[in-house]
C-alpha positions as CSV (number, residue, x, y, z in Angstrom):
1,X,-0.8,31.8,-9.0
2,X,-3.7,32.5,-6.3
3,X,-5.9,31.6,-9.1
4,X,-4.7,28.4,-10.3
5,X,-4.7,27.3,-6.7
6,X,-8.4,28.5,-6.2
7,X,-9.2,26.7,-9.6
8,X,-7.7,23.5,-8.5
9,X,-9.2,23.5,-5.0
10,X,-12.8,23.8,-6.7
11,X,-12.0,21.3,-8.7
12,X,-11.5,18.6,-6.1
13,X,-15.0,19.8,-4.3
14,X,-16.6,18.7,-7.3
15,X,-14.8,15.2,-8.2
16,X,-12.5,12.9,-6.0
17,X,-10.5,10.8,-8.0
18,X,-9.8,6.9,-6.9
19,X,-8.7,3.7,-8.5
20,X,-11.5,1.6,-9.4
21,X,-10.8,-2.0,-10.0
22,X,-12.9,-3.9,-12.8
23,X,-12.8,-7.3,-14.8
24,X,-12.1,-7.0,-18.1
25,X,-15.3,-8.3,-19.3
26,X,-17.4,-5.6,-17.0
27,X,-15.2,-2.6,-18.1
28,X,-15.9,-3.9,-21.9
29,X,-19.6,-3.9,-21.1
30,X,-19.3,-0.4,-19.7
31,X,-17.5,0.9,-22.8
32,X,-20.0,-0.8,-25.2
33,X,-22.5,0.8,-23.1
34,X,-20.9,4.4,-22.9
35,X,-20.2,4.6,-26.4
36,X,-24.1,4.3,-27.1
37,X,-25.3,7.1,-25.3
38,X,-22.0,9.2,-26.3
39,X,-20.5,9.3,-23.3
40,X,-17.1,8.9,-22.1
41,X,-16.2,5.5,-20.0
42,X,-15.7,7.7,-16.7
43,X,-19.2,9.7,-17.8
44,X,-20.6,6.6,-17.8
45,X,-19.4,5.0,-14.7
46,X,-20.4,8.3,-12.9
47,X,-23.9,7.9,-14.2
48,X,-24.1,4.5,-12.8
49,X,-23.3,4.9,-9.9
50,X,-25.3,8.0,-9.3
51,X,-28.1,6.3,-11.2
52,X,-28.1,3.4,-8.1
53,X,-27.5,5.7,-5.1
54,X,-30.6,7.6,-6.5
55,X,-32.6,4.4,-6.6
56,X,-31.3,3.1,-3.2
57,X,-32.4,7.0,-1.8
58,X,-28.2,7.4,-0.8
59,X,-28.0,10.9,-2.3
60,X,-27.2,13.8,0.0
61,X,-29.8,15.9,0.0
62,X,-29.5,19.4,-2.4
63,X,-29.2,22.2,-0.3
């Protein structure tokens, strides 16, 4: 049981999930987009917005 719990808690360090609101014609162009470089919609959405805080110098620094 201690290991499920230690599995799940290192999961949620890694990823925090929250509703994301989009127009229909966005998410399309998202999937359109995803499914050309083989990635899943989320994948994709990840990448993007990592991709811009990048650009825009937003990312924590690695330690």
């Amino acid at each position: 049981m201690a290991n499920v719990e230690n599995n799940t808690a290192s999961a949620e360090k890694r990823n925090k999930t929250f509703i994301l609101r989009i127009d229909p014609a966005t998410m399309s162009a998202i999937e359109a987009w995803a499914a050309d470089e083989f990635r899943s919609t989320n994948g994709q959405i990840q990448w993007i917005i990592t991709e811009a805080l990048r650009r825009a110098h937003r990312l924590p620094k690695q330690r």
